[in-house]
C-alpha positions as semicolon CSV with decimal commas, in nm:
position;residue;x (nm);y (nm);z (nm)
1;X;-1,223;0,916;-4,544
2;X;-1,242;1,240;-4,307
3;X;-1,426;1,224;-3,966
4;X;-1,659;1,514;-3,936
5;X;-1,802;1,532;-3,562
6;X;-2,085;1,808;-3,541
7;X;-2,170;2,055;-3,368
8;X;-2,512;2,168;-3,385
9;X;-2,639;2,506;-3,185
10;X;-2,942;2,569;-3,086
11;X;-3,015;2,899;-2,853
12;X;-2,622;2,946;-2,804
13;X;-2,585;2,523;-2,683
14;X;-2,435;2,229;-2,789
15;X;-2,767;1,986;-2,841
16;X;-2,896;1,693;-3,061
17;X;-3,232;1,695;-3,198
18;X;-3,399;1,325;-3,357
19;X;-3,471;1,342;-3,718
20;X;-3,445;1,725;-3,661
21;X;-3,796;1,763;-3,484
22;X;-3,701;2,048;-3,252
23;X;-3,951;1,887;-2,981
24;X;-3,664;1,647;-2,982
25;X;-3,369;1,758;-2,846
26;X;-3,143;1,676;-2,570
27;X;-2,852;1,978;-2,441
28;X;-2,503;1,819;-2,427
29;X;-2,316;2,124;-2,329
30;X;-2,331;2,467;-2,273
31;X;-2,023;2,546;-2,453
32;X;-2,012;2,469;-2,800
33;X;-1,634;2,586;-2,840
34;X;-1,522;2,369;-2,540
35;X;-1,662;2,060;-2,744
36;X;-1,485;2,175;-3,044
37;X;-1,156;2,165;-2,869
38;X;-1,232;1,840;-2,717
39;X;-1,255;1,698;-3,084
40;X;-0,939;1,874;-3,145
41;X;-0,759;1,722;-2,902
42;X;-0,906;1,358;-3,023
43;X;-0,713;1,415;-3,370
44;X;-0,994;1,580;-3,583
45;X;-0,884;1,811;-3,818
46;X;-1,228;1,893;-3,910
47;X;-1,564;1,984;-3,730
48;X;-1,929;2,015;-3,881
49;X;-2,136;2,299;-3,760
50;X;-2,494;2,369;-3,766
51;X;-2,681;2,672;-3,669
52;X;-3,044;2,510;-3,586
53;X;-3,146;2,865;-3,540
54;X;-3,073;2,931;-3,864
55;X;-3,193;2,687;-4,057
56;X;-3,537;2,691;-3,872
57;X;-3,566;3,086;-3,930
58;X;-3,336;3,163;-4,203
59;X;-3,095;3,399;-4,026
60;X;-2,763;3,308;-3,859
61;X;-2,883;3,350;-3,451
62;X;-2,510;3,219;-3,335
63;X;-2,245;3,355;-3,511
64;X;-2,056;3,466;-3,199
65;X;-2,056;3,076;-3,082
66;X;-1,940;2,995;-3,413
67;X;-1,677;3,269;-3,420
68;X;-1,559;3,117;-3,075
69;X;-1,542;2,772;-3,235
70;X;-1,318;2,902;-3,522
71;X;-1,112;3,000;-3,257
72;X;-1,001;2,618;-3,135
73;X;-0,842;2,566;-3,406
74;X;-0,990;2,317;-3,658
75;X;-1,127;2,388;-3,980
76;X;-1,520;2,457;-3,954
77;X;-1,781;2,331;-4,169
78;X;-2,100;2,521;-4,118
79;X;-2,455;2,518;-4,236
80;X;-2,803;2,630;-4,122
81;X;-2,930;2,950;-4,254
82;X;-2,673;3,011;-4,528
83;X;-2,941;3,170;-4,770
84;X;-2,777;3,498;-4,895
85;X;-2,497;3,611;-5,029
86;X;-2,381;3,811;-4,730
87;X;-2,448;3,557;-4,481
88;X;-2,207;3,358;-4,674
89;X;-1,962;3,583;-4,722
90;X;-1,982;3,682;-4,344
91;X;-1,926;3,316;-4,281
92;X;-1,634;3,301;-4,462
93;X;-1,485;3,654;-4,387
94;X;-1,487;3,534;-3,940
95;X;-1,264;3,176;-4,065
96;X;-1,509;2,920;-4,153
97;X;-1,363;2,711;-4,424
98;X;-1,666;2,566;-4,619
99;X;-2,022;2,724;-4,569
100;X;-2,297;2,465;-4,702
101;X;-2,586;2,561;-4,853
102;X;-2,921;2,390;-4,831
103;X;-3,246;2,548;-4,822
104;X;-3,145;2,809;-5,135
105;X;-2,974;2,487;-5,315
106;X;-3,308;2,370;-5,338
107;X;-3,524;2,708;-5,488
108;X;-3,235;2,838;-5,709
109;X;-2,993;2,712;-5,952
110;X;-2,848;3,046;-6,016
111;X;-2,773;3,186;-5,634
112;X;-2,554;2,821;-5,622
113;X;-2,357;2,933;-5,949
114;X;-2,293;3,254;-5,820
115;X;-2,155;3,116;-5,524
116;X;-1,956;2,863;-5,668
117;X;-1,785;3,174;-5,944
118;X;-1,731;3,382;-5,618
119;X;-1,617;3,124;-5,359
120;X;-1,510;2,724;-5,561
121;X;-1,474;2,475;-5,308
122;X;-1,552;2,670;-5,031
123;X;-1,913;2,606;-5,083
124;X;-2,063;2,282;-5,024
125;X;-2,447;2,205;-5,114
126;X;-2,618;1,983;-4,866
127;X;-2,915;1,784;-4,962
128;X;-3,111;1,639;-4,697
129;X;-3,357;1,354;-4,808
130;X;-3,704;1,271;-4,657
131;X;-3,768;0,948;-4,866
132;X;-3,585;1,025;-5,148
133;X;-3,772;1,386;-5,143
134;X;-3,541;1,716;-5,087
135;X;-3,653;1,830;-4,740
136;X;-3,573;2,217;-4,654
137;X;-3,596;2,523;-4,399
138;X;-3,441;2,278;-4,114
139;X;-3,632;1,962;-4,251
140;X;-4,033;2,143;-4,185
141;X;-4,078;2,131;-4,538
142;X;-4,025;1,885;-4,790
143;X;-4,042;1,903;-5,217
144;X;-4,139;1,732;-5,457
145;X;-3,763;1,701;-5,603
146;X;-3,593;1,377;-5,585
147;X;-3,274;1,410;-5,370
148;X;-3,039;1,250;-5,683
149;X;-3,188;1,487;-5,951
150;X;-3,101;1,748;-5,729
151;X;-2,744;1,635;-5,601
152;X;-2,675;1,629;-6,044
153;X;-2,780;1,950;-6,076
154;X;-2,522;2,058;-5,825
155;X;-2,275;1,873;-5,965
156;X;-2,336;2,005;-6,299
157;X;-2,292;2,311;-6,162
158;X;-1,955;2,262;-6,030
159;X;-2,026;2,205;-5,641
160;X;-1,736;2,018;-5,507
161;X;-1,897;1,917;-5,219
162;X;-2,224;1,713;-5,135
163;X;-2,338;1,667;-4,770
164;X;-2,627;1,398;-4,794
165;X;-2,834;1,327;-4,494
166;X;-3,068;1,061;-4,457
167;X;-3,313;1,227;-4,245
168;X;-3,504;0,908;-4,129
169;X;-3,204;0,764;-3,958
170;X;-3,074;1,079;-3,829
171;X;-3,011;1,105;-3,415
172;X;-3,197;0,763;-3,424
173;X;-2,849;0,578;-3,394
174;X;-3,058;0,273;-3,598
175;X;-2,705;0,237;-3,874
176;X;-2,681;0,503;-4,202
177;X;-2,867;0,430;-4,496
178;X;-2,589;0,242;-4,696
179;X;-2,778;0,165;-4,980
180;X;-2,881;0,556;-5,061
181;X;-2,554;0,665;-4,955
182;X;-2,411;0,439;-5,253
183;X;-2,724;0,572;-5,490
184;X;-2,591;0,975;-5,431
185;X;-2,210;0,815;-5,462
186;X;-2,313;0,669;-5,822
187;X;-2,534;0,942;-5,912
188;X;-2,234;1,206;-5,914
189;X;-1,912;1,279;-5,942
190;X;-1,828;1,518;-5,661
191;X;-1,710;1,465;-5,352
192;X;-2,005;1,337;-5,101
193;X;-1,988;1,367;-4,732
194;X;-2,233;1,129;-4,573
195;X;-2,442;1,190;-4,287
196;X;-2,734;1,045;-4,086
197;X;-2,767;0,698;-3,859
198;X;-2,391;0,631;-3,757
199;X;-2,423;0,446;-3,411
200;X;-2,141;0,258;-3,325
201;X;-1,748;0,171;-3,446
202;X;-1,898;-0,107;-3,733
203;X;-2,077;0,189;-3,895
204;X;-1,745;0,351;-3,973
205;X;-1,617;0,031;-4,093
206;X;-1,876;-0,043;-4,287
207;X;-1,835;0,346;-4,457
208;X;-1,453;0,312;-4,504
209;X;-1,534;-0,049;-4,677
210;X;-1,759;0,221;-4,876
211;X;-1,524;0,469;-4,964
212;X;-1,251;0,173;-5,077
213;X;-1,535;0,124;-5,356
214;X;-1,629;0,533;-5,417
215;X;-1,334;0,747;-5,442
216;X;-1,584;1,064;-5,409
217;X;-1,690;0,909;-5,068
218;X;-1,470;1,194;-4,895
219;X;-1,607;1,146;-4,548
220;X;-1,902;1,030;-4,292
221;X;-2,030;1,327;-4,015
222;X;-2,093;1,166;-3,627
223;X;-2,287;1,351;-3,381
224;X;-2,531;1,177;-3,153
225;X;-2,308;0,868;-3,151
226;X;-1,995;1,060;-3,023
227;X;-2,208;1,236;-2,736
228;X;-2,311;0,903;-2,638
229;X;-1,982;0,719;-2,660
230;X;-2,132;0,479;-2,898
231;X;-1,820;0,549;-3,085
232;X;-1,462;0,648;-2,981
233;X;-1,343;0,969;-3,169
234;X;-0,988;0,881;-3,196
235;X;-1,044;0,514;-3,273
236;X;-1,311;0,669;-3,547
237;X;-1,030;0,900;-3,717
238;X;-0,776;0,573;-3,707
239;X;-1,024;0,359;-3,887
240;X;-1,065;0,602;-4,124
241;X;-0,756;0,692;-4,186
């Protein structure tokens, strides 16, 4: 199981929003590249990004941040805002090494197919569920699709990758939602990243006891829990290793 620590940007800055309300959000540092190499040097090979500005507007706003994250070293998982073909591409084309799509997931079948034909398991869909519902454009909006109809349609597609976040325990450091985690992890076959609630070492145990269970349980993404030292980076990586 891999330990993705995020990285979400808002306005060029490291922050944390609660359940994604941007009314919500607390600034942990002013240099989101400095963070990524502190997660470096903890062990991680990996690091989740998110352009908030982005995924509230549609349009990358901090590719140069991003760019300068690249550049410590770690493979870079990024979302928020990925809803063309050329912001993909441009993603890809400054190092990133999986862009995930959300929003555009969501409205078309076809633009995820294309992707997939172009780009295989460099694209990762994430779904992001507001009780059970699909939410979208940085969790504003939600549908009326059910968040395992859609994560089947993506694997019928041939996305290797799911991100699923639990929206109602996200930043509230409350625990992840185990039981819809394991719902997504029977519902496909892919690989499924789970996000949303982690809060303290037992959560990772808890996921690893998961993933013994799941073999397409590839990994768990931390934020708000690292920035408040709820849980230990490196002792995160050795449990899940």
């Amino acid at each position: 199981m891999t330990i993705y620590p995020a990285i979400d940007i808002k306005d060029g800055r490291c922050v944390r929003l609660t359940q994604g309300r941007a009314d919500q959000q607390t600034v942990y540092s002013e240099n989101p590249a400095e963070v990524a190499a502190q997660f470096k040097a903890a062990g991680s090979g990996w690091v989740h990004v998110v352009d908030l500005d982005g995924a509230f507007s549609g349009e990358s706003r901090n590719l140069a941040v991003v760019k300068a994250i690249v550049g410590a070293g770690m493979k870079v998982q990024l979302g928020g805002g990925m809803r063309t073909r050329e912001a993909v591409e441009r993603a890809l084309g400054m190092g990133v090494t999986r862009v995930v799509v959300g929003t555009r997931a969501a409205e078309s079948e076809d633009f995820v197919r294309e992707l997939v034909a172009a780009f295989g398991g460099r694209i990762a869909v994430g779904i992001d569920a507001k009780n059970g519902k699909v939410a979208v454009k940085g969790w504003v909006a939600t549908t009326g699709t059910g968040a395992l109809t859609l994560a089947q349609r993506m694997d019928a597609l041939g996305v290797g990758t799911l991100i699923y976040t639990d929206i109602g325990t996200d930043g509230m450091l409350t625990g992840p939602n185990l039981a819809a985690q394991e719902a997504m992890l029977m519902a496909v076959k892919c690989r499924v990243i789970a996000s949303g609630g982690v809060s303290r070492q037992d959560d990772v145990t808890l996921l690893g006891r998961l993933a013994k269970r799941y073999a397409n349980l590839d990994g768990v993404i931390i934020g708000k829990a690292i920035y408040e030292k709820r849980v230990d980076l490196v002792q995160a990586i050795a449990d899940a290793g």
